[in-house]
C-alpha positions in Angstrom: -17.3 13.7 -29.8 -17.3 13.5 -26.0 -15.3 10.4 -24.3 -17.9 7.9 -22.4 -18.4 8.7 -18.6 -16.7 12.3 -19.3 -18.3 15.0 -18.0 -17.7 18.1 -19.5 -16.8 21.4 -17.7 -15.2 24.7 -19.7 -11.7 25.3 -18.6 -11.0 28.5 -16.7 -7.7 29.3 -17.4 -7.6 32.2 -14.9 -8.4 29.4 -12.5 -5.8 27.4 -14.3 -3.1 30.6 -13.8 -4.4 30.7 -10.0 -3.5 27.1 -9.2 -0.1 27.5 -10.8 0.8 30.4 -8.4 -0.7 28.7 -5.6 1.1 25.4 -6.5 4.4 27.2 -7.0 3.7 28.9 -3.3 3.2 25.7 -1.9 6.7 23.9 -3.5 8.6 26.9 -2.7 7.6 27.2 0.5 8.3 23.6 1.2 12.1 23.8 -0.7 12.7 26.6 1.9 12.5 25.3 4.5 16.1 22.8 4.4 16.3 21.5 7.9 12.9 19.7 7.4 14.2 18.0 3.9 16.7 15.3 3.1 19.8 16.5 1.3 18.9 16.8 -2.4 20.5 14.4 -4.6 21.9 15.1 -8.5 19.5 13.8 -11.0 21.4 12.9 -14.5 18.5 14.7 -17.0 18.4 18.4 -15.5 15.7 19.6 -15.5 13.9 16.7 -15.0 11.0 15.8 -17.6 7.7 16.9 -16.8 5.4 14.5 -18.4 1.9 15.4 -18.7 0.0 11.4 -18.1 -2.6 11.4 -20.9 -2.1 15.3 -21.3 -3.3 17.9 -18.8 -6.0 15.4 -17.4 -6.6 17.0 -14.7 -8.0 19.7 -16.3 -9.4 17.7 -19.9 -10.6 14.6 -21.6 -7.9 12.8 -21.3 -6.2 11.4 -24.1 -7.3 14.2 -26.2 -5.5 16.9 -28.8 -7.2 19.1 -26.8 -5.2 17.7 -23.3 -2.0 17.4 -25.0 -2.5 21.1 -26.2 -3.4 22.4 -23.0 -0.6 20.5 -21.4 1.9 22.6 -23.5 0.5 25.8 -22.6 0.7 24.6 -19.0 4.7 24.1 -19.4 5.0 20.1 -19.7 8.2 19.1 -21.4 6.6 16.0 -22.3 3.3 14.2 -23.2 2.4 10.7 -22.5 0.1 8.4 -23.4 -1.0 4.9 -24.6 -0.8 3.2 -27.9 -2.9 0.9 -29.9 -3.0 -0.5 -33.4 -5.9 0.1 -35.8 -7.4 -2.9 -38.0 -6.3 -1.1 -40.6 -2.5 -0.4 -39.3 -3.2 3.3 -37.7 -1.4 3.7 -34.7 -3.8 5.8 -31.9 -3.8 6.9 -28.5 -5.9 5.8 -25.9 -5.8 4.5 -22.7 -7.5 0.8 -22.1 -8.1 -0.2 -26.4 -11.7 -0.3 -25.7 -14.4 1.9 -27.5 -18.5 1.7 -27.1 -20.8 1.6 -24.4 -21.9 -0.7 -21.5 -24.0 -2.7 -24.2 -21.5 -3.5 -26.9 -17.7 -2.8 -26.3 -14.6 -3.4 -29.3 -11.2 -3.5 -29.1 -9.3 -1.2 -31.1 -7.5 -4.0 -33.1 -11.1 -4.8 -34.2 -12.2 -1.2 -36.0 -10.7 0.8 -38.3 -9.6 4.1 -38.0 -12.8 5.0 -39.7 -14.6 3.2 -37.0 -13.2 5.0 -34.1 -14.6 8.1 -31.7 -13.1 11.1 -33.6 -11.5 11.8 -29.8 -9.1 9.9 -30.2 -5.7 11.1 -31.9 -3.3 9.2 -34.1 0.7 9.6 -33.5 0.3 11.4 -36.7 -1.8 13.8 -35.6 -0.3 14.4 -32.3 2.6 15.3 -34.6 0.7 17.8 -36.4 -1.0 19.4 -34.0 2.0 19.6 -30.7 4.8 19.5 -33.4 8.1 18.0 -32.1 9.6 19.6 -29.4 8.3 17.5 -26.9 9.2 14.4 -25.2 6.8 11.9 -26.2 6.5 9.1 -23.4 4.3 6.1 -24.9 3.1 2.9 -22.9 3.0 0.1 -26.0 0.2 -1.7 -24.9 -0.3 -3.1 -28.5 3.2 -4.4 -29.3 1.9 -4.2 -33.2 1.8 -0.8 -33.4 5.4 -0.6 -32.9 6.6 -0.4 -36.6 3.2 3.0 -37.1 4.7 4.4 -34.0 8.1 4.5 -35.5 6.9 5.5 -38.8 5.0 8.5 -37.5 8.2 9.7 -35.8 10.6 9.5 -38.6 7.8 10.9 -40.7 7.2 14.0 -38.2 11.4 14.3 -38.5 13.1 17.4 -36.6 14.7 14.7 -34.4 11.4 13.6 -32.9 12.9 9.8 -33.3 15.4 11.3 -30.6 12.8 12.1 -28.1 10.3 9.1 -28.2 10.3 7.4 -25.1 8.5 4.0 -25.4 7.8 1.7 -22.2 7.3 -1.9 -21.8 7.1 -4.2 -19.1 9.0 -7.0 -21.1 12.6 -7.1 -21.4 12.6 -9.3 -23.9 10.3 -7.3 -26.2 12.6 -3.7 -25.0 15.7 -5.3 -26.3 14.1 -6.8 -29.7 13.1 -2.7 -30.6 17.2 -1.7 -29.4 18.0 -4.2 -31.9 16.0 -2.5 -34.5 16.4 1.3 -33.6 19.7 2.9 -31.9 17.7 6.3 -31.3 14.7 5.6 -30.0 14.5 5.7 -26.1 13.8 2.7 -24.6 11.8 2.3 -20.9 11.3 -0.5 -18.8 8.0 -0.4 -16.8 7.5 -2.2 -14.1 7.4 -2.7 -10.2 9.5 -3.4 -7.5 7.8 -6.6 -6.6 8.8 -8.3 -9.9 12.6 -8.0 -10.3 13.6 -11.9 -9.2 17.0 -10.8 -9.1 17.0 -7.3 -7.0 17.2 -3.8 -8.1 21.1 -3.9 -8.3 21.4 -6.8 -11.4 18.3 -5.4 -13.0 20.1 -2.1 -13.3 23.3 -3.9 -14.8 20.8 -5.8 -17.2 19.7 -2.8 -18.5 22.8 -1.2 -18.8 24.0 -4.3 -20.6 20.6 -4.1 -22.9 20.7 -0.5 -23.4 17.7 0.4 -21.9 17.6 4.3 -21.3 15.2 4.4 -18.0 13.1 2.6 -15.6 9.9 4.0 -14.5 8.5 2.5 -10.8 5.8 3.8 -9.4 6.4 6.7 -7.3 6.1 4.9 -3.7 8.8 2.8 -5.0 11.6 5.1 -4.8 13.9 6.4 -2.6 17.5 8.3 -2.8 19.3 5.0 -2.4 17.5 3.4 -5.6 17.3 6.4 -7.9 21.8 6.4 -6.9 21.4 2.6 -7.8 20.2 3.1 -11.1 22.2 6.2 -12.0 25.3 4.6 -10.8 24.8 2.4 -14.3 23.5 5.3 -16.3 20.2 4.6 -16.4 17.6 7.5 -16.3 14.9 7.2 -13.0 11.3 8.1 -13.7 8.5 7.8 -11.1 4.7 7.7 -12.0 1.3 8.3 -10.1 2.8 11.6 -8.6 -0.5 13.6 -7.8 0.7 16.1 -4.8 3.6 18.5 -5.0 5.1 16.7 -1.6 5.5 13.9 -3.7 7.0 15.5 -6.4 9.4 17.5 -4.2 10.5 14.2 -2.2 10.6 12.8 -5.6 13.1 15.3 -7.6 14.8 15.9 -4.1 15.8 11.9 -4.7 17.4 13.2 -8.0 14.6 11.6 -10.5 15.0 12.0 -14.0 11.0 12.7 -15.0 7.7 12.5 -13.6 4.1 11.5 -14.8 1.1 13.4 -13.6 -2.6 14.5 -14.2 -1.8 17.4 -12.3 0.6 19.5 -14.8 0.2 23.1 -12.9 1.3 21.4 -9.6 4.5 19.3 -11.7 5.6 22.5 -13.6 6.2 24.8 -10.5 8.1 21.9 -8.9 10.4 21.2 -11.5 10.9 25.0 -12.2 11.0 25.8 -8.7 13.6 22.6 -8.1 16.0 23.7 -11.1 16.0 27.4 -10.0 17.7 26.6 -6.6 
């Protein structure tokens, strides 16, 4: 079943291999050329994570087995996405918890799995279909779905526990989940604009919490912060990153992982960054 508004198009993946050369052209050519660049700066997860934001959506419905697939074959080291609870206690991926048309729209937390588009994956099934060796980055939007998320994980085993990266924009709600689970990777999501107390106690705070990253939004960072953050051991991710000169400046600052659509354009800049 096709997501609302989506229209489809068949993937060319010769077109798919041509972008990738092009892209990996484009970032070498700008990595060569050092006298135009700042000095690059150590990151502490090399190589960086390459998340692929709601799989390759660039290049498929997002949100999809069939993005998260193509995202593998594409070379992401991670997928992200967003996670919602079921009526029925089914943890699925989706990005606003809305399904129906402009007439009559649910929330997730309404329906039943039963009741939902057959688009749209559970964590289960993610696990089945992309196995475990992946980074899983997930944005809890439904703080319910927390104990199904976990479940899915420990069910899927092979250490995916290990590599599940959830996000929240509440501190609070972060350090309740360290509490409950030592192996899980925690990240705080938020902005800039919202840390009352500055970027220097907010990195002790989660330090202190044992929070594993913060992810701002790409505009957000520079060298200086991304040194900030590491200084207390905490892991720098940057979202939003759409053009390879962003993801250059971005893994020049020493960033630990990066969300994009665009997973040709991320995967030659990371490869292309780690190789020098």
């Amino acid at each position: 079943m096709r997501q609302q508004g989506w229209v489809e198009r068949p993937i060319s993946f010769a077109c798919v291999g041509q972008s990738l050369t092009g892209a990996l052209a484009r970032v070498a050519d700008g990595l060569c050329h050092d006298d135009a660049m700042p000095p690059r700066l150590p990151s502490l997860r090399t190589p960086p994570i390459a998340f692929a934001h709601r799989g390759a959506r660039a290049h498929a419905p997002e949100n999809t087995i069939e993005a998260f697939r193509l995202a593998q074959r594409l070379g992401a080291t991670g997928l992200e996405s967003d996670v919602w609870l079921t009526a029925d206690g089914v943890a699925v991926l989706d990005h606003d918890g809305i399904v129906g048309g402009r007439l009559r729209r649910t929330s997730i937390d309404k329906l039943t799995h039963a009741g939902l588009p057959t688009s749209i994956p559970t964590m289960a099934e993610l696990y089945e279909e992309c196995g475990t060796a992946h980074e899983i980055s997930l944005d809890v939007k439904d703080v319910a779905a927390i104990d199904s998320v976990i479940a899915a994980a420990e069910q899927a085993g092979d250490g995916a526990l290990g590599r599940l990266w959830l996000c929240h924009w509440e501190l609070d709600v972060l350090a309740t989940w360290r509490e409950r689970w030592k192996d899980v990777r925690l990240v705080h999501s938020t902005r800039m604009g919202r840390l009352e107390r500055g970027p220097e106690r907010h990195a002790a705070d989660l330090a202190r919490l044992g929070i594993d990253a913060v992810n701002f939004h790409h505009s957000e960072w520079s060298g200086g912060f991304v040194a900030l953050y590491h200084r207390f051991e905490v892991l720098a991710f940057g979202w939003d990153a759409q053009f390879d000169r962003i993801m250059v400046d971005l893994l020049g600052m020493g960033i630990d992982g990066i969300y994009s659509d665009h997973v040709d354009l991320l995967v030659a800049a990371v490869d292309v960054h780690t190789s020098r």
